[in-house]
C-alpha positions as CSV (number, residue, x, y, z in Angstrom):
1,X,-17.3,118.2,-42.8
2,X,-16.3,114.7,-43.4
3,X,-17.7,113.4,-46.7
4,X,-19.4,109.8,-47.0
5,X,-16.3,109.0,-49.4
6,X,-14.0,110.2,-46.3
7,X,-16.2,108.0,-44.4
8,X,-15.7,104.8,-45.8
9,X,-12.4,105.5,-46.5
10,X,-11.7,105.9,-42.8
11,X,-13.6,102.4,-42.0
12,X,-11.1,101.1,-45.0
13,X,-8.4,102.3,-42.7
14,X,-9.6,100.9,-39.1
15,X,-10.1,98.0,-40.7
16,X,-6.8,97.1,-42.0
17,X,-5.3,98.4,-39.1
18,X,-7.3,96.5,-37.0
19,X,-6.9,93.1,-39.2
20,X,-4.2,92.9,-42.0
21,X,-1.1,92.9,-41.2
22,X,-0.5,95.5,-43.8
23,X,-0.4,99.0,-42.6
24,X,-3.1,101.5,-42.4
25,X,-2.3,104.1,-43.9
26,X,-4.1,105.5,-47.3
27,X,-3.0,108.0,-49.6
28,X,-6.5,109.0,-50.3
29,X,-6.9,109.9,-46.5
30,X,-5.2,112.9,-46.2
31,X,-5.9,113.4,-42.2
32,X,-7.4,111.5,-39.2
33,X,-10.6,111.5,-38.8
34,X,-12.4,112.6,-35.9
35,X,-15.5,111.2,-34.4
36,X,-17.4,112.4,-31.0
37,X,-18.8,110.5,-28.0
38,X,-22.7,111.6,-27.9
39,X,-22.7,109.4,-24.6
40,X,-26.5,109.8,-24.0
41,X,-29.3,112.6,-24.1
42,X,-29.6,114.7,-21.0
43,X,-28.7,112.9,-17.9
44,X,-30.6,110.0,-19.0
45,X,-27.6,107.4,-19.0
46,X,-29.2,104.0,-18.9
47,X,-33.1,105.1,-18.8
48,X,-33.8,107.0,-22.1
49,X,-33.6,103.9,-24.9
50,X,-37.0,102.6,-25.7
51,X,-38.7,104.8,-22.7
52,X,-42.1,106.0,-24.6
53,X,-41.8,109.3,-22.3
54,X,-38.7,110.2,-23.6
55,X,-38.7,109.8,-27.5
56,X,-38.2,113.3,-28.2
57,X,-34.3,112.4,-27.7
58,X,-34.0,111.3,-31.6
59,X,-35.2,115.0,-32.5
60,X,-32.8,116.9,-30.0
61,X,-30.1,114.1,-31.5
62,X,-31.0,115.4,-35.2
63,X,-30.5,119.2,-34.0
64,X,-27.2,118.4,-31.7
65,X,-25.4,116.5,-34.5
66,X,-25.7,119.7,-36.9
67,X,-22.4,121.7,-34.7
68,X,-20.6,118.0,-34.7
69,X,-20.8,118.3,-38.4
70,X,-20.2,121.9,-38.9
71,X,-16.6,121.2,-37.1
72,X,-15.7,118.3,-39.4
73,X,-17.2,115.4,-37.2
74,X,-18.9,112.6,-39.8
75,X,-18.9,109.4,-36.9
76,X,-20.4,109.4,-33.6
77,X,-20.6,106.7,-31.0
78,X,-23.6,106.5,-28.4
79,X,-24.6,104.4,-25.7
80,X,-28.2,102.7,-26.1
81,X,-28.8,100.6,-22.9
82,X,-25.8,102.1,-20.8
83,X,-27.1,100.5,-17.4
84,X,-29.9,98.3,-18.7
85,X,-32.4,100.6,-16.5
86,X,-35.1,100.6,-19.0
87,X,-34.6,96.8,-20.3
88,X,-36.7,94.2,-18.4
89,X,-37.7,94.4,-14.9
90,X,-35.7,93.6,-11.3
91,X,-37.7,92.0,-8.5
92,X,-35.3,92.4,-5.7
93,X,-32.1,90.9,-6.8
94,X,-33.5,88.8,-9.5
95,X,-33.5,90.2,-13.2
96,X,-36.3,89.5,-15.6
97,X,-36.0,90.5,-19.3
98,X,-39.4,91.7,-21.1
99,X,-42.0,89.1,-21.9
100,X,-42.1,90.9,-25.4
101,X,-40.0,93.9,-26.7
102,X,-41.8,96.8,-26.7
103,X,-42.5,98.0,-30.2
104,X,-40.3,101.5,-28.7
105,X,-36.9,99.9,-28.8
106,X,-36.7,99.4,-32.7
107,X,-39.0,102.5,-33.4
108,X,-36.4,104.7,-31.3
109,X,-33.3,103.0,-32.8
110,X,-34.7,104.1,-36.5
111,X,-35.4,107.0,-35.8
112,X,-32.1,107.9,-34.5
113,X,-30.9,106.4,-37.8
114,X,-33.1,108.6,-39.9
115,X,-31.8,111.9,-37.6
116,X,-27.9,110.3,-38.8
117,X,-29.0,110.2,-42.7
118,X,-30.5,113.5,-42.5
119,X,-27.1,114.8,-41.5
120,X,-25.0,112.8,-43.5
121,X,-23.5,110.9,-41.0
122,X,-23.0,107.9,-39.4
123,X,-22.8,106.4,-36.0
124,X,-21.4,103.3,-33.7
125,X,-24.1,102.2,-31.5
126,X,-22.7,100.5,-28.2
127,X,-25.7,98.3,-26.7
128,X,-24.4,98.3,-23.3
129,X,-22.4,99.4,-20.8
130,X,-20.5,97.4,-18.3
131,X,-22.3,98.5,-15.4
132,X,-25.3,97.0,-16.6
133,X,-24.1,93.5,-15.5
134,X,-22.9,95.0,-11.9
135,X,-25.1,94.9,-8.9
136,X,-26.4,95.3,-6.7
137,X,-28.5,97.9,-8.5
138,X,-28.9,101.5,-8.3
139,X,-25.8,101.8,-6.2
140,X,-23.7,103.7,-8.3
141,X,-25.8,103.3,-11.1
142,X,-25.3,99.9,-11.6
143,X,-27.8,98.2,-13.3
144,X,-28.0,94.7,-11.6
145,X,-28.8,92.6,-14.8
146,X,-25.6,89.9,-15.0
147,X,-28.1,87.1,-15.6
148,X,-27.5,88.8,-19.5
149,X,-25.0,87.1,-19.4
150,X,-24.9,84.5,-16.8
151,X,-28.2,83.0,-17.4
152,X,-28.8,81.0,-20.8
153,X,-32.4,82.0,-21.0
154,X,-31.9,85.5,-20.3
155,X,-29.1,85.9,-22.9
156,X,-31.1,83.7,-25.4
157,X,-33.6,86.7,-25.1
158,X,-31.4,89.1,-25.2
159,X,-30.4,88.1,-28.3
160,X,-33.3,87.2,-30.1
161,X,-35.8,89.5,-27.9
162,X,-33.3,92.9,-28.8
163,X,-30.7,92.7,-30.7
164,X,-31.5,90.6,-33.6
165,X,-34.8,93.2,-34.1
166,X,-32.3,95.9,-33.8
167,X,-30.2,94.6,-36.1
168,X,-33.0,93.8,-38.2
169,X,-33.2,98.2,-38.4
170,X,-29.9,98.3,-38.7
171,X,-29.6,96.2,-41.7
172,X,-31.7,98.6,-43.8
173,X,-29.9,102.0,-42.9
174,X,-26.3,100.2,-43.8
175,X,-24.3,103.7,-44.4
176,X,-25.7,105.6,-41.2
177,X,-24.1,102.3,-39.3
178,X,-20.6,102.4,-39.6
179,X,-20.0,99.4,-36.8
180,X,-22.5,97.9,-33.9
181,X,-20.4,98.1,-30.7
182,X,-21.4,94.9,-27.8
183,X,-20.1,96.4,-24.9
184,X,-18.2,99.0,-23.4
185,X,-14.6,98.5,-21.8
186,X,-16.0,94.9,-20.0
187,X,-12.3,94.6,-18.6
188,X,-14.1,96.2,-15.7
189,X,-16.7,92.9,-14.6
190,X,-13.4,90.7,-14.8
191,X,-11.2,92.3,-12.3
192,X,-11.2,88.9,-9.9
193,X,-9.3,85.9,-12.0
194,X,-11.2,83.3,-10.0
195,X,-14.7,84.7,-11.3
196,X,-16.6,83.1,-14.0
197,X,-17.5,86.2,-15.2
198,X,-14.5,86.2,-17.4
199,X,-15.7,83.1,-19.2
200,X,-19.5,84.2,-19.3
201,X,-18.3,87.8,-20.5
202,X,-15.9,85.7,-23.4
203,X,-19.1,83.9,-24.6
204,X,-21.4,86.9,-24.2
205,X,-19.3,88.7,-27.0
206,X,-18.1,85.8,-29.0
207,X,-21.9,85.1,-29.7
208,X,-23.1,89.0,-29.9
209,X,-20.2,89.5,-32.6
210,X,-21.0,86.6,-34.6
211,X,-24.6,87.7,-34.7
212,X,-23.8,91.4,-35.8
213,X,-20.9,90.2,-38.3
214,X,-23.9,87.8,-39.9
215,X,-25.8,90.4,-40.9
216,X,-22.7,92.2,-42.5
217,X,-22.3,94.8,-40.7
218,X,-18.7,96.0,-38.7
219,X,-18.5,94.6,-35.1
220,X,-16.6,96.4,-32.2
221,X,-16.4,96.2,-28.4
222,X,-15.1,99.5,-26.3
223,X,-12.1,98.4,-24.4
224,X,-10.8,100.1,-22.0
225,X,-7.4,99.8,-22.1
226,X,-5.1,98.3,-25.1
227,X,-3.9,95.1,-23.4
228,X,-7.5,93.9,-23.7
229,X,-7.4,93.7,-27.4
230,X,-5.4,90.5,-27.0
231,X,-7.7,89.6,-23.5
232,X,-10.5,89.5,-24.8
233,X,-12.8,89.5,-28.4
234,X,-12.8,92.4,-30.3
235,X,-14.8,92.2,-33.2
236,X,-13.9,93.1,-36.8
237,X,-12.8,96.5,-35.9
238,X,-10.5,97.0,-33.0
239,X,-11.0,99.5,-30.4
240,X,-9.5,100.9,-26.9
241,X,-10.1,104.3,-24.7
242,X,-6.8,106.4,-23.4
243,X,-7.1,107.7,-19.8
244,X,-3.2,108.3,-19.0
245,X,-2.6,108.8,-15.0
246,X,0.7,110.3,-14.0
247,X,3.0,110.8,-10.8
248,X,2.4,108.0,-8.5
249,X,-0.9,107.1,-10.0
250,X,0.9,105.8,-13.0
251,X,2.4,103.8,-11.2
252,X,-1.4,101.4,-11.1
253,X,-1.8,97.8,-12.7
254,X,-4.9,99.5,-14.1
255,X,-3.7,102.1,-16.1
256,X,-1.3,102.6,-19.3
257,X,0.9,105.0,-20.7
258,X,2.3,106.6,-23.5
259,X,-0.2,106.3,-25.6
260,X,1.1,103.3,-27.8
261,X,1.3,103.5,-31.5
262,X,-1.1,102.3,-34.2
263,X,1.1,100.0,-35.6
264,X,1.4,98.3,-32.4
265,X,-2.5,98.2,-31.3
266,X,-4.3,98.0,-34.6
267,X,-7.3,99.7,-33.6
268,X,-9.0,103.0,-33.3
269,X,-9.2,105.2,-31.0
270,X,-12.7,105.2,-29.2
271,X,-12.0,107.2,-26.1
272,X,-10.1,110.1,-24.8
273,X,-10.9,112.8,-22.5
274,X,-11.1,116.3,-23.3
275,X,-10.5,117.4,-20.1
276,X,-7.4,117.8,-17.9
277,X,-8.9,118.0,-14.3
278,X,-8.1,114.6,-13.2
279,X,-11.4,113.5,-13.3
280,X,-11.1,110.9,-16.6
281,X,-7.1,110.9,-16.7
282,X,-4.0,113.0,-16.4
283,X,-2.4,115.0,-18.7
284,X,-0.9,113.1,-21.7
285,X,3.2,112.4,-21.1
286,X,3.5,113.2,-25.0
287,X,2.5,116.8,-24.6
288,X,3.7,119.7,-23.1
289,X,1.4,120.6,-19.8
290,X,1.8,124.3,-20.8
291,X,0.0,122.9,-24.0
292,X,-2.6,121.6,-22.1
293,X,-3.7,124.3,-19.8
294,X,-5.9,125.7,-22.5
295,X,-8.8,123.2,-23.6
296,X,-9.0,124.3,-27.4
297,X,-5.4,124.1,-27.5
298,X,-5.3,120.7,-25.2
299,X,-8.0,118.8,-27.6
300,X,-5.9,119.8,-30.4
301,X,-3.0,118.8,-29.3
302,X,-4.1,115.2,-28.5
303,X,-5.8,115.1,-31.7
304,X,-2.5,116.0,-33.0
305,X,-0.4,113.0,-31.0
306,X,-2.9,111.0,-32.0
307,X,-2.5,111.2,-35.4
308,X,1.0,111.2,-35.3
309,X,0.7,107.9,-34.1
310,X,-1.1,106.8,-37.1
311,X,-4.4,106.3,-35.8
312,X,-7.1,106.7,-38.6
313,X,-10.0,107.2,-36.4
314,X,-10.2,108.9,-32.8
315,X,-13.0,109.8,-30.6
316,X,-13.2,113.0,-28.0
317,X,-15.6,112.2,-24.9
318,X,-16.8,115.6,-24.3
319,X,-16.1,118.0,-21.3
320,X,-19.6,118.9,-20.1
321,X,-21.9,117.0,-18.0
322,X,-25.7,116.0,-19.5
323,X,-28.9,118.6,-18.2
324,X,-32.2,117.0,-16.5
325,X,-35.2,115.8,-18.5
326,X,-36.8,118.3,-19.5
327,X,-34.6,121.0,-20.2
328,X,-33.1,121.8,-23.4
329,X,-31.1,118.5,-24.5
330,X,-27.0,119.7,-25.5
331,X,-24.5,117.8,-27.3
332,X,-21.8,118.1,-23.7
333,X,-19.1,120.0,-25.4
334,X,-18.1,123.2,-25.2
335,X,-17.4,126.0,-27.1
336,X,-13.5,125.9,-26.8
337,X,-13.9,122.2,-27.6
338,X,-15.7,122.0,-30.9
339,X,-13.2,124.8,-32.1
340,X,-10.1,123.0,-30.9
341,X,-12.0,119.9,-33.7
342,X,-12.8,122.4,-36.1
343,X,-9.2,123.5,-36.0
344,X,-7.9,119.6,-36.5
345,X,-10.4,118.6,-39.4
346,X,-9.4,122.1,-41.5
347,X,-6.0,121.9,-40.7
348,X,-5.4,125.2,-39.1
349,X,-3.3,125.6,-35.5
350,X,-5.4,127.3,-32.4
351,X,-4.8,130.8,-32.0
352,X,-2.5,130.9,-35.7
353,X,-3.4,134.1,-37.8
């Protein structure tokens, strides 16, 4: 299990890496950390923050992060909004945020802190997800809500109707938070150059880092690929996903490969599949495909490149899809998974003795 010394020592490291010139490596931190994606509860993506009828999430999030932490995992990122579904209200195409916040949002948001302190651990909460500002909504899970950004009056509330009260929790459970996360991987609302998203999107995170870095506390925003980090802001810590294609899909604008070193991106890791299927990315060129076949094996062996890269900090998105409402809320990785972490954080090789 990662200690809370370990802990800051890793946000030490990010944080050089992602500012100072200076390398990032300290003596102190004997091995990359590892962190997990906890994307949402069930198959709730973009409907279960602040919902009253689902705030049994923060206890099934107290009971999932206990294998996390058995397998050496002290830092988990989580979507809050995702798609925006449960924030304000659409009337046809036209996006109204809430009148008043309900009393929910910050209830829900300290209560997942408290289910991180009784664990020991701490967390990156991302506020939304770039399909939030897609439309139209519902199709494809798009929430329809691009006057957040787009409209003064909406953002104004935004920002002073949810996150200044969240940061206002925040503020008061400092070592569960290790950084607030804006958005993630907005590269995907600017694809047109002749769309004033692009601007809108600049001054959307500008303003939302700014606000979490006034109330001292690590910023972030989930970029998709590692060329944004010099597109676009990226808060005080510095952070891009990996999703390698290969064979002629490699050959896309929108994709990126080898995986570059730390050095060269000075960030952290906050992405990277755990699967090999094709569904979220291709093999990785720097490994073996017979090393990839099996998915303890495969997980450790990224974790492995990784780290040879000199990333500090790296986050697996897990293998296994989210259950209905209802059911019995999992954490989405599997077995072989959480061993292939286990196997990283003590230091041991999968399948050795």
């Amino acid at each position: 299990m990662m200690s809370r010394r370990q802990t800051l020592l890793a946000l030490s490291a990010v944080a050089a890496c992602g500012g100072a010139a200076r390398g990032h490596f300290f003596p102190e931190l004997r091995a990359m950390c590892v962190g997990a994606n906890y994307p949402w509860p069930w198959n709730t993506y973009g409907s279960y923050f602040g919902n009253p009828d689902m705030r049994a999430w923060t206890d099934r999030l107290r009971e999932n992060l206990g294998p996390l932490r058995d397998v050496g995992v002290g830092i988990v990122r989580l979507f809050l909004l995702g798609n925006g579904w449960s924030y304000g209200r659409l009337s046809g195409d036209r996006f109204s945020p809430p009148d008043a916040l309900p009393a929910s949002f910050p209830e829900q948001f300290e209560q997942m802190l408290l289910a991180f302190r009784s664990r020991g651990m701490t967390c990156i909460p991302s506020l939304l997800d770039f399909p939030a500002l897609q439309g139209p909504a519902g199709v494809k899970g798009r929430g329809g809500r691009a006057a957040i950004v787009t409209d003064p009056g909406a953002r104004d509330c935004f920002f002073e109707g949810l996150v200044e009260p969240l940061l206002a929790v925040a503020d008061r459970y400092r070592p569960e938070v290790f950084a607030m996360e804006v958005m993630n991987e907005p590269t995907w609302l600017v694809l047109d150059p002749f769309s004033s998203m692009r601007a809108d999107v600049t001054a959307f995170l500008e303003e939302a880092l700014a606000r979490i870095e006034a109330h001292g506390h690590h910023s972030t925003v989930g970029h998709r690929f590692s060329t944004d980090l010099e597109e676009f802001p990226t808060g005080s810590l510095r952070q891009f996903h990996y999703y390698p294609r290969e064979g002629l899909r490699a050959l896309l604008p929108l994709t990126e490969r080898p995986l570059r070193r730390c050095d060269s991106t000075r960030a952290f890791l906050g992405e990277f599949s755990a699967r090999n299927d094709g569904s979220e990315g291709d093999d990785w060129p720097e490994i073996g495909d017979a090393l990839q076949r099996d998915p303890r094996r495969r997980v450790y062996e990224r974790l492995r490149c990784a780290a040879a890269k000199g990333y500090s900090l790296s986050f697996v998105w897990p293998d296994l899809d989210g259950v209905p409402f209802g059911a019995a809320d999992s954490i989405k990785f599997s077995a072989p998974v959480l061993a292939a972490i286990g196997d990283f954080t003590r230091g041991s090789i999968p399948g050795a003795g």
